[in-house]
PDB file of the backbone (N, CA, C, O) and the ligand in Angstrom, with CONECT records:
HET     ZN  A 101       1
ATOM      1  N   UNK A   1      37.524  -5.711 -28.120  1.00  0.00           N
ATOM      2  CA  UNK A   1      36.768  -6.973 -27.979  1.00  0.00           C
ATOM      3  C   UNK A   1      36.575  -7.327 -26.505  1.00  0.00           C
ATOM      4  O   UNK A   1      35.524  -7.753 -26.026  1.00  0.00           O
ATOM      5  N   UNK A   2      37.472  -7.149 -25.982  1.00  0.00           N
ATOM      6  CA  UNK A   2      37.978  -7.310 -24.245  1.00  0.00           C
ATOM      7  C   UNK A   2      36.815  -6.680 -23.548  1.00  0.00           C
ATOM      8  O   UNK A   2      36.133  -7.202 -22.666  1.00  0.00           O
ATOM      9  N   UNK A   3      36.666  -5.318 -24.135  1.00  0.00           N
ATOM     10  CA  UNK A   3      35.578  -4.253 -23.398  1.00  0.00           C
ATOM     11  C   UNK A   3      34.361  -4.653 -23.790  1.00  0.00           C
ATOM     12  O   UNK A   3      33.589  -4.224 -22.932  1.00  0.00           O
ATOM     13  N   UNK A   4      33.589  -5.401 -24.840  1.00  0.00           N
ATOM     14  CA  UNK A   4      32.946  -5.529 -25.401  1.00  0.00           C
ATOM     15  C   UNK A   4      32.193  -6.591 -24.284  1.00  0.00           C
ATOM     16  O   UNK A   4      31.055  -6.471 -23.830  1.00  0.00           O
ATOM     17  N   UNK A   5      33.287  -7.769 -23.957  1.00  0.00           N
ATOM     18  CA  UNK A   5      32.936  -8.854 -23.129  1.00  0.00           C
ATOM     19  C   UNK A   5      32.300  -8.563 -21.840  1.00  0.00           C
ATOM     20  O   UNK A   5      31.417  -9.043 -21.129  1.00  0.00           O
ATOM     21  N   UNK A   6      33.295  -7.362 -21.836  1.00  0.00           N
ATOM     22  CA  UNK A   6      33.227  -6.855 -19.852  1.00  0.00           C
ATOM     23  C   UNK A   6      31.636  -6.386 -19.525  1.00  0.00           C
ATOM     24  O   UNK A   6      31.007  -6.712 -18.518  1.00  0.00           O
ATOM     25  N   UNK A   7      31.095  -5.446 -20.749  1.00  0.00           N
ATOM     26  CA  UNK A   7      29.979  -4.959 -20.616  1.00  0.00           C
ATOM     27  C   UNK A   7      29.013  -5.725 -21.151  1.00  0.00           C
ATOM     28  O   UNK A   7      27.889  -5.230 -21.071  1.00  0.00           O
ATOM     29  N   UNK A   8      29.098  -6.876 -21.719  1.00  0.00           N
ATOM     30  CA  UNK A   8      28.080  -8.187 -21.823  1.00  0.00           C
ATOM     31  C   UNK A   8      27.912  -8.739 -19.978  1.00  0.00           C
ATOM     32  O   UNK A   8      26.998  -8.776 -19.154  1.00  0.00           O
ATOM     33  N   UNK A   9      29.418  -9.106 -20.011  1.00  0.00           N
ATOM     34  CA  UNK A   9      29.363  -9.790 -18.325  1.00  0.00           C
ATOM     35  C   UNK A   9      28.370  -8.359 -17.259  1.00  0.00           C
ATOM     36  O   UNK A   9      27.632  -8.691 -16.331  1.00  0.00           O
ATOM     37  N   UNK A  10      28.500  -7.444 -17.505  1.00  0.00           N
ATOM     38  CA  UNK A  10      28.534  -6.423 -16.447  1.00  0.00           C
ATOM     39  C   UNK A  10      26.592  -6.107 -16.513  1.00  0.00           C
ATOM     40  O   UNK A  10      25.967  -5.782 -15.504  1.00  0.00           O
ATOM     41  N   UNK A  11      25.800  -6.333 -18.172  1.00  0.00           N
ATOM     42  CA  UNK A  11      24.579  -6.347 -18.471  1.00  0.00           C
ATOM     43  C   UNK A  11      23.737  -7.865 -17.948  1.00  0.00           C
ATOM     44  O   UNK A  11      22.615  -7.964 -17.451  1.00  0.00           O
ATOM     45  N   UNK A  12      24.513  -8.707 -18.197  1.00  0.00           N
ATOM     46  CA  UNK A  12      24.045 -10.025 -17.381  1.00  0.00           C
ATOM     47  C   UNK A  12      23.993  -9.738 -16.077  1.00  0.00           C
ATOM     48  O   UNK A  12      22.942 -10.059 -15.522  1.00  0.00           O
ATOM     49  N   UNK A  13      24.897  -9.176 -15.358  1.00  0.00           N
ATOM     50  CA  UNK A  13      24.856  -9.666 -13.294  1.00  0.00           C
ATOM     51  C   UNK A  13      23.089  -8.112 -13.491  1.00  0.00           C
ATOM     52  O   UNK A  13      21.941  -8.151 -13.050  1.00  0.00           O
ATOM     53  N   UNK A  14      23.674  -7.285 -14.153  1.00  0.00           N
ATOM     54  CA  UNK A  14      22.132  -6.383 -13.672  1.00  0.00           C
ATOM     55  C   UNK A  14      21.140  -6.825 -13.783  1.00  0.00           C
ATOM     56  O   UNK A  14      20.276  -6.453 -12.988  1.00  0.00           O
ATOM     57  N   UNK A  15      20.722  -8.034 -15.032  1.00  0.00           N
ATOM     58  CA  UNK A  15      19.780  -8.830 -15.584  1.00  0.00           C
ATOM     59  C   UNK A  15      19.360  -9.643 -14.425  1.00  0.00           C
ATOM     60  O   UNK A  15      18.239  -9.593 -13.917  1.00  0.00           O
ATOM     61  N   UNK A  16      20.500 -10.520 -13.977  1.00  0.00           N
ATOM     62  CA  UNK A  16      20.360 -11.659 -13.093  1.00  0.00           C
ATOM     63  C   UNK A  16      19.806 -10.716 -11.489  1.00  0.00           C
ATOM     64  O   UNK A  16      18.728 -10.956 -10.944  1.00  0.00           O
ATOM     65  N   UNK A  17      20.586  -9.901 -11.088  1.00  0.00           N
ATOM     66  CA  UNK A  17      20.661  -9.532  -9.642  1.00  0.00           C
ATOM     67  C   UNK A  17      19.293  -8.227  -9.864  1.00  0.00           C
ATOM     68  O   UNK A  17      18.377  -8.135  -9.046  1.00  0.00           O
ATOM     69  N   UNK A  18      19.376  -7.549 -10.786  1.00  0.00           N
ATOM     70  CA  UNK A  18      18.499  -6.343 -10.472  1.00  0.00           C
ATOM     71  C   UNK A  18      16.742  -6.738 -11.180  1.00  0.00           C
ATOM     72  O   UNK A  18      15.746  -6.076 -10.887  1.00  0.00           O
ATOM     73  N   UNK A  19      16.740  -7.285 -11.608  1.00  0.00           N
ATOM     74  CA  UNK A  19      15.632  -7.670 -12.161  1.00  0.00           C
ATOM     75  C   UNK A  19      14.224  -8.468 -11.111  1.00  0.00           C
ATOM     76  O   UNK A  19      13.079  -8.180 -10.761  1.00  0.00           O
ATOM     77  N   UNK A  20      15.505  -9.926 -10.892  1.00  0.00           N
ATOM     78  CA  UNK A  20      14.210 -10.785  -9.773  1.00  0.00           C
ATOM     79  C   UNK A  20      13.930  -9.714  -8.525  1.00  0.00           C
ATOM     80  O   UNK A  20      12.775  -9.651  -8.103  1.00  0.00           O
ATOM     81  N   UNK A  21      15.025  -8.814  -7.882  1.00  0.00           N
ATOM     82  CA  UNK A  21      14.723  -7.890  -6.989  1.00  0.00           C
ATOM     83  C   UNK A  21      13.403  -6.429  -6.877  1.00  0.00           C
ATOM     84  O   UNK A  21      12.723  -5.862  -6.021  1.00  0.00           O
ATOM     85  N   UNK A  22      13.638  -6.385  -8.212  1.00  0.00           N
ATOM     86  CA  UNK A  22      12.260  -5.518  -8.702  1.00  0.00           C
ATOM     87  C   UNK A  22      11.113  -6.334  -8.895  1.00  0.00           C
ATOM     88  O   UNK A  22      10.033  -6.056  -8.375  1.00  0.00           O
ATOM     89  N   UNK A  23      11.332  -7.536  -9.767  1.00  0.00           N
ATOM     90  CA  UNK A  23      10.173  -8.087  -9.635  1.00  0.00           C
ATOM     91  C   UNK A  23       9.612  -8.197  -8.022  1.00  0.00           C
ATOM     92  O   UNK A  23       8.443  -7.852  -7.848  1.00  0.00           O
ATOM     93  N   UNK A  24      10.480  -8.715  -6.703  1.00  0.00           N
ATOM     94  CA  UNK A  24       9.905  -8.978  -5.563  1.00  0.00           C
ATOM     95  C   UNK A  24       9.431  -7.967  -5.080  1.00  0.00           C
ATOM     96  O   UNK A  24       8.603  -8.278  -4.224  1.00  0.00           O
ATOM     97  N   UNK A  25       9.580  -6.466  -5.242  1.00  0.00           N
ATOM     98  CA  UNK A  25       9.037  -5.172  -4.965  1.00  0.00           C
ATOM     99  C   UNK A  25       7.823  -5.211  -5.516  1.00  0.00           C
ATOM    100  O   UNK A  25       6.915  -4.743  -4.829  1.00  0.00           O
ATOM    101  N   UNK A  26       7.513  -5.716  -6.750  1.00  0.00           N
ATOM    102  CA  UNK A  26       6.404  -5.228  -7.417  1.00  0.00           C
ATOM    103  C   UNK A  26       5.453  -6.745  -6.735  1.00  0.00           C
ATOM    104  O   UNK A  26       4.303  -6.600  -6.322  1.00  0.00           O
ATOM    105  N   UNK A  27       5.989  -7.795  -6.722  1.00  0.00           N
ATOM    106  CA  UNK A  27       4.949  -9.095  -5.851  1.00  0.00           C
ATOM    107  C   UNK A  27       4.450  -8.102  -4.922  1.00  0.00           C
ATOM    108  O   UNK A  27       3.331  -7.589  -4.961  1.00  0.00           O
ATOM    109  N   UNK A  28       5.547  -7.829  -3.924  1.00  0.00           N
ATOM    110  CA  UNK A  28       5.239  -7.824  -2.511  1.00  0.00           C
ATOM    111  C   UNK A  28       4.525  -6.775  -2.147  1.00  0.00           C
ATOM    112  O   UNK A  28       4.056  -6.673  -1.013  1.00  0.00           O
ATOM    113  N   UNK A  29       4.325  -5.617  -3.356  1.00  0.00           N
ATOM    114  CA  UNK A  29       3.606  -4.165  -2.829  1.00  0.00           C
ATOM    115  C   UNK A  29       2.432  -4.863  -3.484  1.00  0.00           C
ATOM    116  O   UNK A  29       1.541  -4.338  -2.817  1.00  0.00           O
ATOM    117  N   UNK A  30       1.802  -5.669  -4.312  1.00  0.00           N
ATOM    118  CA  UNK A  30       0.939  -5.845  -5.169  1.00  0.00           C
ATOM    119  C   UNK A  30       0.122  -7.175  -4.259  1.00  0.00           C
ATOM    120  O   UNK A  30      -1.106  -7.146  -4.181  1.00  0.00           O
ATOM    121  N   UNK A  31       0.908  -8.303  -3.605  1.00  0.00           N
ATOM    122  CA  UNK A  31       0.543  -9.629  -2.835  1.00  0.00           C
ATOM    123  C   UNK A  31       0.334  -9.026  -1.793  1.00  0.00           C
ATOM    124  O   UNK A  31      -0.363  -9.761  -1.094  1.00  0.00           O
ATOM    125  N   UNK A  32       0.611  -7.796  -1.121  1.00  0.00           N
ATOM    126  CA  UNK A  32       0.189  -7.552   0.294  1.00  0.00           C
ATOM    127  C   UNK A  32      -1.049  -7.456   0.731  1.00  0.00           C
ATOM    128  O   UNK A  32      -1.374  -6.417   0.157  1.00  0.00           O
ATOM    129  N   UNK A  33      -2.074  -7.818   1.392  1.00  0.00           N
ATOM    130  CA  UNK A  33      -3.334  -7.866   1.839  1.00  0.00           C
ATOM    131  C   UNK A  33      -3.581  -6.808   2.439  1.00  0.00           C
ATOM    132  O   UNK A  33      -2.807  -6.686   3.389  1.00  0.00           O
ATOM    133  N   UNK A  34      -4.438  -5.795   2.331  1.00  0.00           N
ATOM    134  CA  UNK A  34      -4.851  -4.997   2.789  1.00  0.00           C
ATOM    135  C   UNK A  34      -4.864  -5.472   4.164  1.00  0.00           C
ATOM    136  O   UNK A  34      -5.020  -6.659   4.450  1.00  0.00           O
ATOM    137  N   UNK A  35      -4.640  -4.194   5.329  1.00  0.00           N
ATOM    138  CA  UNK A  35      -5.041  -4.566   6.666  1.00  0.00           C
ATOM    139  C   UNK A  35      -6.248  -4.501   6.662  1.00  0.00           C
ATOM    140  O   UNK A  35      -6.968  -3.942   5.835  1.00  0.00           O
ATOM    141  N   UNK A  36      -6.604  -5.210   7.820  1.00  0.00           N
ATOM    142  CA  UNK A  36      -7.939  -5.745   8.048  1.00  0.00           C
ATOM    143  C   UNK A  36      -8.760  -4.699   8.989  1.00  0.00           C
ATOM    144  O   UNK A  36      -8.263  -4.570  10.107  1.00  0.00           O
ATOM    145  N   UNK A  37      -9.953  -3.916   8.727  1.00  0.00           N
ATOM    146  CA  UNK A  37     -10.228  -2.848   9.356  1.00  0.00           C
ATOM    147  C   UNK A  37     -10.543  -3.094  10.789  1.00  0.00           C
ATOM    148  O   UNK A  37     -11.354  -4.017  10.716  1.00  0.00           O
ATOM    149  N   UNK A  38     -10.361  -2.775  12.222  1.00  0.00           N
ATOM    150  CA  UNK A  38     -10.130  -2.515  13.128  1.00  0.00           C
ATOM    151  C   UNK A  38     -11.460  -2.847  13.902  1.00  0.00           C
ATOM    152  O   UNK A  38     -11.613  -3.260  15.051  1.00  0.00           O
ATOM    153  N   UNK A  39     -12.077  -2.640  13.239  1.00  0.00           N
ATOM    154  CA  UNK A  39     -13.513  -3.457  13.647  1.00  0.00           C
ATOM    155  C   UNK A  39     -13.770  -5.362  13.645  1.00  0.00           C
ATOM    156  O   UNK A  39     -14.369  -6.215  14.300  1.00  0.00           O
ATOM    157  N   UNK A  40     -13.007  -5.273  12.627  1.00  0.00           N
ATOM    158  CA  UNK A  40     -13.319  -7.322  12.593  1.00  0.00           C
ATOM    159  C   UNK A  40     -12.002  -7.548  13.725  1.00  0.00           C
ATOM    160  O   UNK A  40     -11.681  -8.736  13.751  1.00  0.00           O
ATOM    161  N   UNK A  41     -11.186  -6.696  14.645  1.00  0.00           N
ATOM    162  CA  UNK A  41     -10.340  -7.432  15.243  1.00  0.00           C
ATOM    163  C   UNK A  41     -11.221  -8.167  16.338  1.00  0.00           C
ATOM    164  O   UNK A  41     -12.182  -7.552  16.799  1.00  0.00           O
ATOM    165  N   UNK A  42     -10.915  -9.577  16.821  1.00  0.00           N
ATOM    166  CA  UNK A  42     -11.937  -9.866  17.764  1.00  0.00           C
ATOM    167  C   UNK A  42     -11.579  -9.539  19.140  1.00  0.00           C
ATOM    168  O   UNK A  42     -10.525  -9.705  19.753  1.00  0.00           O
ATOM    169  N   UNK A  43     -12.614  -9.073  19.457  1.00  0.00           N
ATOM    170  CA  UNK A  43     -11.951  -8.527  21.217  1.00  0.00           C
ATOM    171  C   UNK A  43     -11.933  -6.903  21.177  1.00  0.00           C
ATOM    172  O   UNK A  43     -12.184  -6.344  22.245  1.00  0.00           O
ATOM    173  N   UNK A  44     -11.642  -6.045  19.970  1.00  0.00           N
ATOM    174  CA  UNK A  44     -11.675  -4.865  19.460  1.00  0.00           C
ATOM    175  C   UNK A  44     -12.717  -4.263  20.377  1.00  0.00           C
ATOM    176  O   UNK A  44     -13.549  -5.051  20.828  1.00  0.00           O
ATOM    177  N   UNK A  45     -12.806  -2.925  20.740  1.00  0.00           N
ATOM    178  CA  UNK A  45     -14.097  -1.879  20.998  1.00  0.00           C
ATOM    179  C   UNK A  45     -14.504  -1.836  19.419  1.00  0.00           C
ATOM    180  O   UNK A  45     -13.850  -2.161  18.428  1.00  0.00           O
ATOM    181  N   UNK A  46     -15.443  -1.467  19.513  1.00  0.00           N
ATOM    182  CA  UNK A  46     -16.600  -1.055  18.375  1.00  0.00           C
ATOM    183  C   UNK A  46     -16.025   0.637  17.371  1.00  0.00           C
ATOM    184  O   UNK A  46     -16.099   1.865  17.394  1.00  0.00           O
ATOM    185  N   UNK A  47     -15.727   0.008  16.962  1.00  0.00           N
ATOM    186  CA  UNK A  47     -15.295   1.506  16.592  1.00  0.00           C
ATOM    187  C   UNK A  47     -16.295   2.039  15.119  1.00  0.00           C
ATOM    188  O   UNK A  47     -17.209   1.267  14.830  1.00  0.00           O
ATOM    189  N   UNK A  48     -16.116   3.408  14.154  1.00  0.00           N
ATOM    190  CA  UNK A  48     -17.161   4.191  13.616  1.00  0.00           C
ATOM    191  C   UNK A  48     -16.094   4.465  12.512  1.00  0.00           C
ATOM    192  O   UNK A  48     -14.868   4.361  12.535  1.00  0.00           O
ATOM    193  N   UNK A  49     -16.975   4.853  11.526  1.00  0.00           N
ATOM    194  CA  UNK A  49     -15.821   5.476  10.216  1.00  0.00           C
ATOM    195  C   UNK A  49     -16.329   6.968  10.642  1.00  0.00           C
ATOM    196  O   UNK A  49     -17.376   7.526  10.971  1.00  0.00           O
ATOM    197  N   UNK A  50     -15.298   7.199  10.488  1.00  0.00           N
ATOM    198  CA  UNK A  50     -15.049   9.300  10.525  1.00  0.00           C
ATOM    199  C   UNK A  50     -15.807   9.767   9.205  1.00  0.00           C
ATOM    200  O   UNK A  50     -15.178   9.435   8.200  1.00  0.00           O
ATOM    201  N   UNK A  51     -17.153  10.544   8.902  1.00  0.00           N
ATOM    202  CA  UNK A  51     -17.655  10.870   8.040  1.00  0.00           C
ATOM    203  C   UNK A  51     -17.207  11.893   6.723  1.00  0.00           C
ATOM    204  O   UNK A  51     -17.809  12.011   5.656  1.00  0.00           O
ATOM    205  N   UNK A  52     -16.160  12.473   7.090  1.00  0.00           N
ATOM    206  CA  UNK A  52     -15.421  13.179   6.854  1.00  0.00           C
ATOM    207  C   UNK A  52     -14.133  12.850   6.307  1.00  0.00           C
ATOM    208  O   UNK A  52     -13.612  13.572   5.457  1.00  0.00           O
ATOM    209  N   UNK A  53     -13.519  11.670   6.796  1.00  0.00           N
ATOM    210  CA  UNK A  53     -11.779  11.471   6.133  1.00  0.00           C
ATOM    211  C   UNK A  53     -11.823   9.542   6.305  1.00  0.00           C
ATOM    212  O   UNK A  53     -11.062   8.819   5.663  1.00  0.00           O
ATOM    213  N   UNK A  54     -12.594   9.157   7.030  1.00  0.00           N
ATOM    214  CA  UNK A  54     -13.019   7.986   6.502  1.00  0.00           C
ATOM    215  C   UNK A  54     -12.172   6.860   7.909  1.00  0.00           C
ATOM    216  O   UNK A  54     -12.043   5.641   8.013  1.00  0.00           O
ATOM    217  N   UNK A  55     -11.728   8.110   8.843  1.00  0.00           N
ATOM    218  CA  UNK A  55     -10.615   7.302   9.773  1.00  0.00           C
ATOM    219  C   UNK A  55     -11.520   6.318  10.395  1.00  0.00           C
ATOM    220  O   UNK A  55     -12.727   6.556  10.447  1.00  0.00           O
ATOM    221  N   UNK A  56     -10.957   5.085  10.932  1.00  0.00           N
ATOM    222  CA  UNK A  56     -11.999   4.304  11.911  1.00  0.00           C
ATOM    223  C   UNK A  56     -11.308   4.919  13.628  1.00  0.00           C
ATOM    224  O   UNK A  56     -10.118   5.027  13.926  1.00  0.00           O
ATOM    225  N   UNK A  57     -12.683   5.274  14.623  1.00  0.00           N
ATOM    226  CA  UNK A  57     -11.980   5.638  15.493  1.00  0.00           C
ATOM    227  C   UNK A  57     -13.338   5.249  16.742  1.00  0.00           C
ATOM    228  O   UNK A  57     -14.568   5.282  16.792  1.00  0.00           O
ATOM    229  N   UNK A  58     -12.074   4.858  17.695  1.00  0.00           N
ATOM    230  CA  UNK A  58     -13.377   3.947  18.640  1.00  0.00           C
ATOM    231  C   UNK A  58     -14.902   4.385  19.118  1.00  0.00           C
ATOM    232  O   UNK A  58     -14.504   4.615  20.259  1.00  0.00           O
ATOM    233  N   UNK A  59     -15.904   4.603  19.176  1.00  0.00           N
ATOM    234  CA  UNK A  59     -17.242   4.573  19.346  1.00  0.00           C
ATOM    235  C   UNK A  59     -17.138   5.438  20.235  1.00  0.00           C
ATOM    236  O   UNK A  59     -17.483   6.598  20.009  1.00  0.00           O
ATOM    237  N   UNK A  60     -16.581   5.008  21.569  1.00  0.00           N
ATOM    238  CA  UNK A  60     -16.559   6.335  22.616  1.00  0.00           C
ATOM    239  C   UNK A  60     -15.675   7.444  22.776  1.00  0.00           C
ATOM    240  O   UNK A  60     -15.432   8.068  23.809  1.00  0.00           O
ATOM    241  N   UNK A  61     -15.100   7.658  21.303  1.00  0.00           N
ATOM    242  CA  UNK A  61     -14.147   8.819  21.198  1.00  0.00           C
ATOM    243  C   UNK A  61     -14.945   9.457  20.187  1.00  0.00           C
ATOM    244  O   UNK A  61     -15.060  10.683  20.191  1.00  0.00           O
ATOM    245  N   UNK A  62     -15.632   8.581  19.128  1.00  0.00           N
ATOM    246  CA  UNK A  62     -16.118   9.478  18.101  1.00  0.00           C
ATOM    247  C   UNK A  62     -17.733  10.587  18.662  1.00  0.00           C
ATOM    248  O   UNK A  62     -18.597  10.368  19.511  1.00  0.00           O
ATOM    249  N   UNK A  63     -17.554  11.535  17.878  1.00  0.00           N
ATOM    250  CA  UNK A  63     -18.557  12.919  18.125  1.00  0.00           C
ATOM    251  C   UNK A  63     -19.260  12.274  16.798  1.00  0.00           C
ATOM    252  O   UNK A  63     -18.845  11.867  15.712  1.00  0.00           O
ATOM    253  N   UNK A  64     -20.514  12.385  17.424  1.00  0.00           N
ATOM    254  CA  UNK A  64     -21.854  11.992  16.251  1.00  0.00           C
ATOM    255  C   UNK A  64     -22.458  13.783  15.909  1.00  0.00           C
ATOM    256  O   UNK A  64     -22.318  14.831  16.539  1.00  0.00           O
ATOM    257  N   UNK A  65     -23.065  13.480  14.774  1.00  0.00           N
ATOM    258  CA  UNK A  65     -23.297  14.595  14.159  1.00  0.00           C
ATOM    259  C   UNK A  65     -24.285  14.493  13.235  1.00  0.00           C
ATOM    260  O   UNK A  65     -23.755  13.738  12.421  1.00  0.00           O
ATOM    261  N   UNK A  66     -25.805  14.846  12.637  1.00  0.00           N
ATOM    262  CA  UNK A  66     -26.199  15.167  11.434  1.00  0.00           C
ATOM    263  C   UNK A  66     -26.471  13.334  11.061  1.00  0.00           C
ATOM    264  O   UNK A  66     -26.764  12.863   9.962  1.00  0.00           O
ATOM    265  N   UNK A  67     -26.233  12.485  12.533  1.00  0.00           N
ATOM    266  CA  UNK A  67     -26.683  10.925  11.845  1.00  0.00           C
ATOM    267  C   UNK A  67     -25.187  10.344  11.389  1.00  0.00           C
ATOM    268  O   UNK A  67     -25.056   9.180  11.011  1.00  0.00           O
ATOM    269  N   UNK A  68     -24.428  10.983  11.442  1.00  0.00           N
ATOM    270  CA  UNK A  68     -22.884  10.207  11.116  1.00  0.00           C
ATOM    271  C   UNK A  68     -22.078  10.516  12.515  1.00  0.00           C
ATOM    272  O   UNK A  68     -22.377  11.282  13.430  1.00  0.00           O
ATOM    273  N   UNK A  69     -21.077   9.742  12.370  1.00  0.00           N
ATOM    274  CA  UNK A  69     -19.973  10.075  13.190  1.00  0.00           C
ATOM    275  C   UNK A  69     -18.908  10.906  12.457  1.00  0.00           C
ATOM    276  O   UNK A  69     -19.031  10.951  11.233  1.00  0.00           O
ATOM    277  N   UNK A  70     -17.663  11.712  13.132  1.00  0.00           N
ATOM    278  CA  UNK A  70     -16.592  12.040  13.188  1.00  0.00           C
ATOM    279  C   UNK A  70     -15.580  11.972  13.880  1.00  0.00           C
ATOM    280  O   UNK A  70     -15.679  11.669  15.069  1.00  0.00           O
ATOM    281  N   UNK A  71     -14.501  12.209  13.363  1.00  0.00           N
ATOM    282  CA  UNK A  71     -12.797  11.809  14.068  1.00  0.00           C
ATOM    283  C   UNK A  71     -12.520  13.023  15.227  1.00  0.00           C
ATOM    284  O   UNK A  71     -11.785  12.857  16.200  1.00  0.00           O
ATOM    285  N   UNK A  72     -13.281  14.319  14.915  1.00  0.00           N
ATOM    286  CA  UNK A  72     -13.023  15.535  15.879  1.00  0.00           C
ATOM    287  C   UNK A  72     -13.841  16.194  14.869  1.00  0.00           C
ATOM    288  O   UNK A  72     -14.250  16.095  13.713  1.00  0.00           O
ATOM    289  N   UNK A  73     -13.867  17.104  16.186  1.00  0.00           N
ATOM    290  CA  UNK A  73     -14.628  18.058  15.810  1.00  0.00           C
ATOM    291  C   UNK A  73     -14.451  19.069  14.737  1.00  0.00           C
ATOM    292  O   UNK A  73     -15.480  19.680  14.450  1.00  0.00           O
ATOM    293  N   UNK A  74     -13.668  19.296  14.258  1.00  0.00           N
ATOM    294  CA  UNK A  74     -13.008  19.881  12.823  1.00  0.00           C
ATOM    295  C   UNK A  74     -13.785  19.479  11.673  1.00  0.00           C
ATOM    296  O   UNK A  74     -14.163  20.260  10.800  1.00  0.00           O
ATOM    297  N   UNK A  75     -14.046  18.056  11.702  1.00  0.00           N
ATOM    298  CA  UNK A  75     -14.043  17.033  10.652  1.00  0.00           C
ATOM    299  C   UNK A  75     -15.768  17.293  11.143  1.00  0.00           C
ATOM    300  O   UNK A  75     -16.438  17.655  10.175  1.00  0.00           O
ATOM    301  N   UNK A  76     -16.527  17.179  12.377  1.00  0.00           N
ATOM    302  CA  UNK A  76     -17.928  17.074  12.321  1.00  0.00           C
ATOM    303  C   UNK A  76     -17.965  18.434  11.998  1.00  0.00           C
ATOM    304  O   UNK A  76     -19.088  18.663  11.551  1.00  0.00           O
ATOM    305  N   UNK A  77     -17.260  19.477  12.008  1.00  0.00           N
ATOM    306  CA  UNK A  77     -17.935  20.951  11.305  1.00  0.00           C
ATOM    307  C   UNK A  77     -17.894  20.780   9.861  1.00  0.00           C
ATOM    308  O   UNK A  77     -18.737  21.126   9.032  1.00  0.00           O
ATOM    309  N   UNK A  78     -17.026  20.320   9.728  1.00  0.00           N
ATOM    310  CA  UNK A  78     -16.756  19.921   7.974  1.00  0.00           C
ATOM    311  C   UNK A  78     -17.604  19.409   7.393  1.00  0.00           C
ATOM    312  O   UNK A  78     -17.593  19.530   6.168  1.00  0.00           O
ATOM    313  N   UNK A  79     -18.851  18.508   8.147  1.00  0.00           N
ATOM    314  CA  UNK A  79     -19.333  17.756   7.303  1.00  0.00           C
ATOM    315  C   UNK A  79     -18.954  16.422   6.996  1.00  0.00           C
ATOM    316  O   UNK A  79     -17.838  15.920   7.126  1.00  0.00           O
ATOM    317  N   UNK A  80     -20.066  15.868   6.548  1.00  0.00           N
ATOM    318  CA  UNK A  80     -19.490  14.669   5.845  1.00  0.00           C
ATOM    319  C   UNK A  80     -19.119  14.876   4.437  1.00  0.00           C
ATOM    320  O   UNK A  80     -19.260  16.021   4.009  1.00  0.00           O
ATOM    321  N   UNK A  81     -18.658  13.946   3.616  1.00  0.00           N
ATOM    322  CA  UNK A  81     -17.541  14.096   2.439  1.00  0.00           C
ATOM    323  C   UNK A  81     -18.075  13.234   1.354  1.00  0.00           C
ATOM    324  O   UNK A  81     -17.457  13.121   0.295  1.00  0.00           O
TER     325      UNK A  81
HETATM  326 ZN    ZN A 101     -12.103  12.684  10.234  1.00  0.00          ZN2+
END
């Protein structure tokens, strides 16, 4: 009966302690706001999406190609995607 109690008490603290803690994992990966793309920062250089893998990368680093930009040159042989 003794043991019976212990593992009632021992299913409650996991209930109480492990539960709201998962729930705040699942808020906080789910409530997080996407970052904000690198272009709306104000004050930012101008930057380009990489045609190829989609990176944003500043205007005077990116290699134009075919009417798009790319992240390197790897990615402008590649094509866009
Ligand atoms: Zn790329």
């Amino acid at each position: 009966m003794m043991r019976l109690l212990l593992w009632g008490l021992v299913i409650w603290l996991a209930m109480k302690y492990l539960l709201p803690a998962l729930g705040r994992l699942g808020a906080s990966a789910s409530a997080t706001p996407p970052p904000p793309p690198p272009a709306a920062d104000p004050g930012a250089q101008e930057t380009v999406r990489c045609a190829h893998c989609g990176l944003f990368v500043p205007k005077t680093e990116a290699l134009s190609g075919g009417g798009a930009f790319f992240c390197s040159d790897s990615h402008r042989r590649a094509g866009p995607r």
